[in-house]
N, C-alpha and C positions, 0 to 999 in steps of 0.2 A: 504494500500500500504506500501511498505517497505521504501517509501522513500516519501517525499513530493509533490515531484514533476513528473509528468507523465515521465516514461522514454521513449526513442526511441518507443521502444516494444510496450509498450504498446498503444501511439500514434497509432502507424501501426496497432493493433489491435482495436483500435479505430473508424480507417479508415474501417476498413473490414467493420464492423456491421455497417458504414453507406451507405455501397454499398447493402450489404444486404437486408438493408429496403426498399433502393429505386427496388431491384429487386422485393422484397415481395410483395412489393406495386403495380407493375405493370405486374402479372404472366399471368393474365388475358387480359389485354390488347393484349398483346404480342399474348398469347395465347388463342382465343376465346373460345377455348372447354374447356378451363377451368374453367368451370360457372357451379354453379348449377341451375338447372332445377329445381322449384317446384308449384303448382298449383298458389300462389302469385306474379313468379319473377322468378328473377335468384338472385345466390348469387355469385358474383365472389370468384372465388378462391384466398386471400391477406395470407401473410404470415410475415405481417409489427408484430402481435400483438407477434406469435410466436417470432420472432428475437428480439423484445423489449425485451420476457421474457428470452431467453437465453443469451441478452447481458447482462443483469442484472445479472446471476447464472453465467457466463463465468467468465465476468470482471470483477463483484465484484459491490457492489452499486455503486461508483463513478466515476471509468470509466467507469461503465455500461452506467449512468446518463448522465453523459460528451459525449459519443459518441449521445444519445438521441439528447441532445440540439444542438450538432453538426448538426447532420442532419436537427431539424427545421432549424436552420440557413439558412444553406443551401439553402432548400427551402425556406426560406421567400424572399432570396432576389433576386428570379427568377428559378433558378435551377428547372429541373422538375424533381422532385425524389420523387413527392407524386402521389396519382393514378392517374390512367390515364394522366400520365405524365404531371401533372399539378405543378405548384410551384406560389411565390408570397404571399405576406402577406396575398391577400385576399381569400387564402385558408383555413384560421383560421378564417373567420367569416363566411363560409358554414358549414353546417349540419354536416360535418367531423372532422370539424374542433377539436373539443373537442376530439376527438379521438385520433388525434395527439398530441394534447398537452398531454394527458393520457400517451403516452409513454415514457415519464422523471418521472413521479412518479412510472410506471409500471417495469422499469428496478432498479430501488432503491428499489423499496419494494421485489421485487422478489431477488433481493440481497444481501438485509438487513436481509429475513429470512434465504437464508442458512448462511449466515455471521455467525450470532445467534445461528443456530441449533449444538445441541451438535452431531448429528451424520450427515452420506449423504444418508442415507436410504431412500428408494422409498417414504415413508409416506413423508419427509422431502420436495424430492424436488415435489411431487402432491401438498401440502400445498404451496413452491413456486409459482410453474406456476400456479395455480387454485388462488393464492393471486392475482400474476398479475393482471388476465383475467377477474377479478373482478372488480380490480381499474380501468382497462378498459372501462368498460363499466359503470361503476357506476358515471364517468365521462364523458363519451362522449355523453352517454343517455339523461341524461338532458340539456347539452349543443346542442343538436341536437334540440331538444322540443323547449331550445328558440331559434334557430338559425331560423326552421323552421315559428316559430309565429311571432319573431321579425327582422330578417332579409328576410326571401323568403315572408315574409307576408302569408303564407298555413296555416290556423288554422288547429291545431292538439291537441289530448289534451296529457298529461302524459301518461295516459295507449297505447293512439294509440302509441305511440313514443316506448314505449317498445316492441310491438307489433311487428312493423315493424323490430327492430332489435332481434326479438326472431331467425330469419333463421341466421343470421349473428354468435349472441353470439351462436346458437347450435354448427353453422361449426366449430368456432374455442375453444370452449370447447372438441371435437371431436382431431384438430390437438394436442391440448394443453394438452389432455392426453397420447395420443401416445408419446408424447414429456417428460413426466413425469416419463413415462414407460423405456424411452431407455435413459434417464439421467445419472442412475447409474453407468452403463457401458461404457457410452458415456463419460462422463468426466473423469472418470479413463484411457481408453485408452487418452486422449488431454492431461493429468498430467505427462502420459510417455513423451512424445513430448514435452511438455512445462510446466514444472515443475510452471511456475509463475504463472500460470491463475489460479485465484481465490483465490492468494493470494496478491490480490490488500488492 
């Protein structure tokens, strides 16, 4: 940032990406048809992991980071802005829970690479969002494994636990490259409009 302290702007931009998530988070709800159908399930259609990983390339690791924690907040202390419009502290010792916590290192790290990269080339920001989508799940994974053993009491072992989330991580590897793809172009038009993003 150019300055210590979050300015107005960036605040208000802040705000967006916590409305964002909460919309992300509940596309499906809202919209039933928005579910995948596949011989195991359905996988609802969430767009929380995507909006993590552009708040993080948007606004830079720390107000990326900062909008992130804003939002648990939020939900922790009742607010429904996580799925299935749910909020409350005890959303972070469900199966999901990890997930969500994932999304404050997922915005930092996806922010922290283009911060670093010497150029904005497609390799640079697929390397971003494919970082994120990673720390996503690399985290929410094994937090789900215990949440499921130690909290729902459901024995499951490691492998079932990534199992179950291979339909999930496919979907959003799937949004998460489309997203990789239109970056380049995408943040160059927002840099006309708002010369400050991304120079957090």
């Amino acid at each position: 940032m150019n300055n210590q302290r979050f300015r107005t702007v960036d605040l208000t931009m802040g705000a967006v990406f916590v409305v964002l998530m909460m919309i992300g988070a509940n596309l499906a709800y809202w919209v039933p048809a928005l579910k995948i159908t596949y011989a195991g399930g359905e996988v609802p259609l969430t767009l929380q992991t995507f909006f993590a990983i552009l708040a993080g390339i948007l606004l830079g690791r720390k107000l990326g980071t900062f909008s992130m924690i804003v939002y648990l907040a939020v939900g922790a202390i009742g607010v429904p802005v996580f799925a299935e419009m749910s909020g409350g502290i005890a959303s972070f010792a469900m199966p999901t829970g990890g997930f969500l916590i994932s999304f404050v290192f997922v915005a930092y790290i996806s922010g922290l690479i283009i911060e670093k990269a010497s150029n904005n080339s497609l390799a640079t920001y697929s390397f971003a969002v494919f970082g994120g989508l990673i720390v996503n799940y690399l985290i929410g994974t094994p937090y789900l494994y215990f949440s499921m053993n130690n909290v729902l009491e459901v024995p499951i072992s490691m492998y079932g636990s990534m199992l179950m989330m291979l339909p999930f991580f496919i979907k959003d590897a799937v949004i998460t490259g489309l997203l990789a793809v239109s970056l380049p172009s995408f943040v160059t038009r927002i840099q006309r409009v708002s010369p400050s993003l991304r120079n957090q």
